[in-house]
TILUMBA-689303 format. One line per field, with one value per residue: x, y, z of N, C-alpha, C, O in turn; residue number from 1. Coordinates in nm, 2 decimals. Atoms other than C-alpha are relative to their C-alpha. Layout:
<recs>
npx <- [X,...]
npy <- [Y,...]
npz <- [Z,...]
capx <- [X,...]
capy <- [Y,...]
capz <- [Z,...]
cpx <- [X,...]
cpy <- [Y,...]
cpz <- [Z,...]
opx <- [X,...]
opy <- [Y,...]
opz <- [Z,...]
pos <- [NUM,...]
</recs>
This chain:
<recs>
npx <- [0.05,-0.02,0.08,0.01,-0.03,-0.09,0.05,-0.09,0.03,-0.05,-0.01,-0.12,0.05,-0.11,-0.02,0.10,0.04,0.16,0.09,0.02,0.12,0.00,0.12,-0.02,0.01,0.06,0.10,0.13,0.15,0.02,0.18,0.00,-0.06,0.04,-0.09,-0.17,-0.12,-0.06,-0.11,-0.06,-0.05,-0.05,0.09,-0.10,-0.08,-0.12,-0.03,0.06,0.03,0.14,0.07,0.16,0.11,0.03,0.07,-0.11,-0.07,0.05,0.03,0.16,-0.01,-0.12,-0.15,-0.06,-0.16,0.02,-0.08,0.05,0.01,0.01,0.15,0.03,0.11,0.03,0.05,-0.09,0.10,-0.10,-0.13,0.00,0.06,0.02,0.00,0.13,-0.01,0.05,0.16]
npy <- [-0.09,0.05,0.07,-0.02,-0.15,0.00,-0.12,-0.10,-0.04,-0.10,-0.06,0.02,0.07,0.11,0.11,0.02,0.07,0.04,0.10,-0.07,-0.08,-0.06,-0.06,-0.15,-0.01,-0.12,-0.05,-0.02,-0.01,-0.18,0.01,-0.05,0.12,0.12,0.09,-0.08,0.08,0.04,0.11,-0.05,0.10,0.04,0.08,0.15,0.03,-0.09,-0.13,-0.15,0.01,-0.02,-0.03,0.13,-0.07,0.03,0.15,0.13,0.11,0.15,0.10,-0.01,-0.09,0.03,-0.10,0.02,-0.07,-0.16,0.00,-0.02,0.13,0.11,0.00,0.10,-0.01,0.11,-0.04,0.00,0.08,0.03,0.00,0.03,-0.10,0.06,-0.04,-0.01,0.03,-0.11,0.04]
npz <- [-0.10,-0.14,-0.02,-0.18,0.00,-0.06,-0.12,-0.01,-0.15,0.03,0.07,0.04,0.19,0.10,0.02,0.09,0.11,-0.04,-0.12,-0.14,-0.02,-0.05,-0.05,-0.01,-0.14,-0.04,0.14,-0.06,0.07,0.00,0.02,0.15,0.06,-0.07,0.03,0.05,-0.01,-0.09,0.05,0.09,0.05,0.10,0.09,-0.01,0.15,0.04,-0.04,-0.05,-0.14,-0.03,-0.11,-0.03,-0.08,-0.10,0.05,0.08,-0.06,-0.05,0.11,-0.05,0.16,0.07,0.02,0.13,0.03,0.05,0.08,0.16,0.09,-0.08,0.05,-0.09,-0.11,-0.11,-0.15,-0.15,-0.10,-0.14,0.09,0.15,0.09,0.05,0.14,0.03,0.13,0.08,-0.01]
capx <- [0.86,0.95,0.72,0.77,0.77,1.11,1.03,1.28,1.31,1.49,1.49,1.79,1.67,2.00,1.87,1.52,1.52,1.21,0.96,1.07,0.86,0.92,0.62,0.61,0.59,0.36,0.06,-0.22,-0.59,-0.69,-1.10,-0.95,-0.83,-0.99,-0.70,-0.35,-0.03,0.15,0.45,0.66,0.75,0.95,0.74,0.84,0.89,1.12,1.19,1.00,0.95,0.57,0.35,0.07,-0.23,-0.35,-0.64,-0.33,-0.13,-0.39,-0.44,-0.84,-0.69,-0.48,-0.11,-0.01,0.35,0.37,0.66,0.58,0.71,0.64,0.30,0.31,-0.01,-0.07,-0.17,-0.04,-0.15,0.03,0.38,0.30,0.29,0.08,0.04,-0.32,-0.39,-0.55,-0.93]
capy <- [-1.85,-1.89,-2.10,-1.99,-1.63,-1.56,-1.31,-1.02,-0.93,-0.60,-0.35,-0.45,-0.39,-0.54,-0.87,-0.83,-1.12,-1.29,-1.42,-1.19,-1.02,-0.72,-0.65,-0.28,-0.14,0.12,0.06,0.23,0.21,0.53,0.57,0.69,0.34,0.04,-0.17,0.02,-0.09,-0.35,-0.51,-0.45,-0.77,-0.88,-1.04,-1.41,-1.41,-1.07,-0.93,-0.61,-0.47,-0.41,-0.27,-0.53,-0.45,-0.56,-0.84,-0.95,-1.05,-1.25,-1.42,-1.27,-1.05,-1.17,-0.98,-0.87,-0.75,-0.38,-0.43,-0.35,-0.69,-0.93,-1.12,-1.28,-1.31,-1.49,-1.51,-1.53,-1.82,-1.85,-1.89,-2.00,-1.83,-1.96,-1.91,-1.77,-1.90,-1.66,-1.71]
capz <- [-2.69,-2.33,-2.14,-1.74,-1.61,-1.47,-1.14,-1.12,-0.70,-0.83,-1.06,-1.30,-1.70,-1.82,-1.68,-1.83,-2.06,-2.23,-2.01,-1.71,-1.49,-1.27,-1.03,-0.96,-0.57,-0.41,-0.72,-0.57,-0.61,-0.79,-0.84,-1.23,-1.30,-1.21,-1.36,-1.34,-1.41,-1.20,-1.34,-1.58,-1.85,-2.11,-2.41,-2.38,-2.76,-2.84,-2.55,-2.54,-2.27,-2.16,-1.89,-1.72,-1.58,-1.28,-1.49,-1.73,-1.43,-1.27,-1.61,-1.60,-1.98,-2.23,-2.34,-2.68,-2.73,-2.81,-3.05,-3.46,-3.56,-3.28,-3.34,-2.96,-2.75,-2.45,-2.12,-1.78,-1.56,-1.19,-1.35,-1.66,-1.98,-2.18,-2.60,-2.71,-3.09,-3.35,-3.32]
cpx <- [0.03,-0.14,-0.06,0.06,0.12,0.02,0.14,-0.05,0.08,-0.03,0.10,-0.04,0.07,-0.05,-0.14,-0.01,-0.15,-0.05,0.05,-0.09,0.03,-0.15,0.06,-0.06,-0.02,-0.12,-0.12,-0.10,-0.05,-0.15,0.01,-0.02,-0.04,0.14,0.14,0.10,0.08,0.13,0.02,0.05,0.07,-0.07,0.07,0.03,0.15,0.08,-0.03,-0.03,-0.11,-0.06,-0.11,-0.06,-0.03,-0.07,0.12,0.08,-0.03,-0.05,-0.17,0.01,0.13,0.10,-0.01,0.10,-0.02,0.07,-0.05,0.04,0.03,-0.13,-0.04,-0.15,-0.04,-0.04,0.06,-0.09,0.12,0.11,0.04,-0.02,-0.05,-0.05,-0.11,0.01,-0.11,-0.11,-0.05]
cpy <- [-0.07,-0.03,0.02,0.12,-0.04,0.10,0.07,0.04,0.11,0.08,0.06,0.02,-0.07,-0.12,-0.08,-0.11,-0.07,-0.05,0.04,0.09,0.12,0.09,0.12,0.04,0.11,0.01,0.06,0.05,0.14,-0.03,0.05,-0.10,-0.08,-0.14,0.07,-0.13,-0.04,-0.07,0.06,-0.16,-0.01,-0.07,-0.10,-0.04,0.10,0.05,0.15,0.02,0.11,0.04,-0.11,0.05,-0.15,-0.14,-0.04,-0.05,-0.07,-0.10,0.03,0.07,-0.05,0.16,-0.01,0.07,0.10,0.02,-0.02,-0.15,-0.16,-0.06,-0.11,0.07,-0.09,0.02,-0.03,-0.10,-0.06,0.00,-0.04,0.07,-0.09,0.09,0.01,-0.04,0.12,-0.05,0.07]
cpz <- [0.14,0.08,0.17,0.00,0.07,0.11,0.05,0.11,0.00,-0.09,-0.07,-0.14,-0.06,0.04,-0.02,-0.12,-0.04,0.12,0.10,0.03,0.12,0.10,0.11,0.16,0.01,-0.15,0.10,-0.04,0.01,-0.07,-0.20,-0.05,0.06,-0.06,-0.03,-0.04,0.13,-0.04,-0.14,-0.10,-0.11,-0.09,0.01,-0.15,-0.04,0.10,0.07,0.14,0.04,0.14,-0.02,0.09,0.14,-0.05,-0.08,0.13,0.05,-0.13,-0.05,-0.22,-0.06,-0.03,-0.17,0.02,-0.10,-0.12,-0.16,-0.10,0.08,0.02,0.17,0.07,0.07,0.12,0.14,0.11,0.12,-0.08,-0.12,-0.15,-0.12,-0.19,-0.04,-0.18,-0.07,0.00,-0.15]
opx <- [0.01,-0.24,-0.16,0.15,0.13,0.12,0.22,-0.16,0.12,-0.13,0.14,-0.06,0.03,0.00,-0.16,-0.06,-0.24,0.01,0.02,-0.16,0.03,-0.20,0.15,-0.16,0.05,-0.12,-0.16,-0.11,-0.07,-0.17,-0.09,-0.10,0.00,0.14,0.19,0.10,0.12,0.14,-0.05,0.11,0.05,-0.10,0.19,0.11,0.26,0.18,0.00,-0.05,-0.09,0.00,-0.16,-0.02,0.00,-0.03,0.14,0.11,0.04,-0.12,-0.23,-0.07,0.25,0.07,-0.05,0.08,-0.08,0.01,-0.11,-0.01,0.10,-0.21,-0.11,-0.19,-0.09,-0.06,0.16,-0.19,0.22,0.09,0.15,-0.12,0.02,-0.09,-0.16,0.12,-0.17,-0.11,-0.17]
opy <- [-0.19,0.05,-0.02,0.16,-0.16,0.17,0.01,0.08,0.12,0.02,0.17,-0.09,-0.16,-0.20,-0.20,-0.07,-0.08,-0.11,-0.04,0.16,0.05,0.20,0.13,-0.03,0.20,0.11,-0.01,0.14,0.23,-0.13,0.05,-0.11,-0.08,-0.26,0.07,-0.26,0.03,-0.19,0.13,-0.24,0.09,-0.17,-0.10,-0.12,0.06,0.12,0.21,-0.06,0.24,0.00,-0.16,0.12,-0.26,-0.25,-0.16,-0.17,-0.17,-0.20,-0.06,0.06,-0.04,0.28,-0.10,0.16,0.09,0.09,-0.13,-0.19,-0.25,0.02,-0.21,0.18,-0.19,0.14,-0.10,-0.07,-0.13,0.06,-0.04,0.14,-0.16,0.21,-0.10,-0.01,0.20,-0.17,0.06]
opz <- [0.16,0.07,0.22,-0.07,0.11,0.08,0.13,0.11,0.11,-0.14,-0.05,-0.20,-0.13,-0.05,-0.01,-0.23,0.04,0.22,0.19,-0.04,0.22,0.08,0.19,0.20,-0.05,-0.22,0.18,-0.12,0.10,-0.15,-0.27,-0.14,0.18,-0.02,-0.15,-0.03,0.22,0.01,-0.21,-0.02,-0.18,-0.03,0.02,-0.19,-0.06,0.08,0.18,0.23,0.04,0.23,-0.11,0.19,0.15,-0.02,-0.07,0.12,0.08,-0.11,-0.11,-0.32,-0.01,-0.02,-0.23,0.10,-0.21,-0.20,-0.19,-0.20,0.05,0.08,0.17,0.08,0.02,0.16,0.13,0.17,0.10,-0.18,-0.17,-0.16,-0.19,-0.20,-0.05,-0.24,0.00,-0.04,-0.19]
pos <- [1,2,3,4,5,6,7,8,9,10,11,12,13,14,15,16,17,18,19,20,21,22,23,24,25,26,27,28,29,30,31,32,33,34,35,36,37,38,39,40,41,42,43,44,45,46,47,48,49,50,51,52,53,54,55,56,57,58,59,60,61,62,63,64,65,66,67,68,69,70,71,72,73,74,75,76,77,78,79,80,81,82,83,84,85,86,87]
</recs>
């Protein structure tokens, strides 16, 4: 698993690989959603490619990878991605 986000300053999917991050422009606070989507990521294990909420990107909510046979979950700390263990 990739270990440092990799911060995409465009909107390129071909160069989406693990552990990149795409933060999303114009999110705005809607009284529906107290935690929308901001960023767009790649799972740092497969790949996939994920929506993040506003608490997973300050690290406040862990991530699981959306994907049916990818068992990653972790969390996001300043540029770090770190590996959560199965409790």
């Amino acid at each position: 698993m990739v270990g440092e986000l990799n911060i995409l300053n465009e909107w390129i999917p071909e160069q989406m690989e693990p552990g990149t991050i795409f933060v999303l422009e114009r999110v705005e606070d809607s009284s529906d959603n107290s935690d929308p989507y901001v960023a767009v990521l790649a799972c740092p294990q497969c790949g996939t490619l994920g929506l993040v909420t506003r608490r997973q990107l300050s690290g406040a909510v862990s991530i699981i990878c959306g994907s049916d046979t990818c068992p990653a979950h972790f969390i996001l700390h300043e540029s770090e991605i770190l590996v959560r263990k199965p409790s």
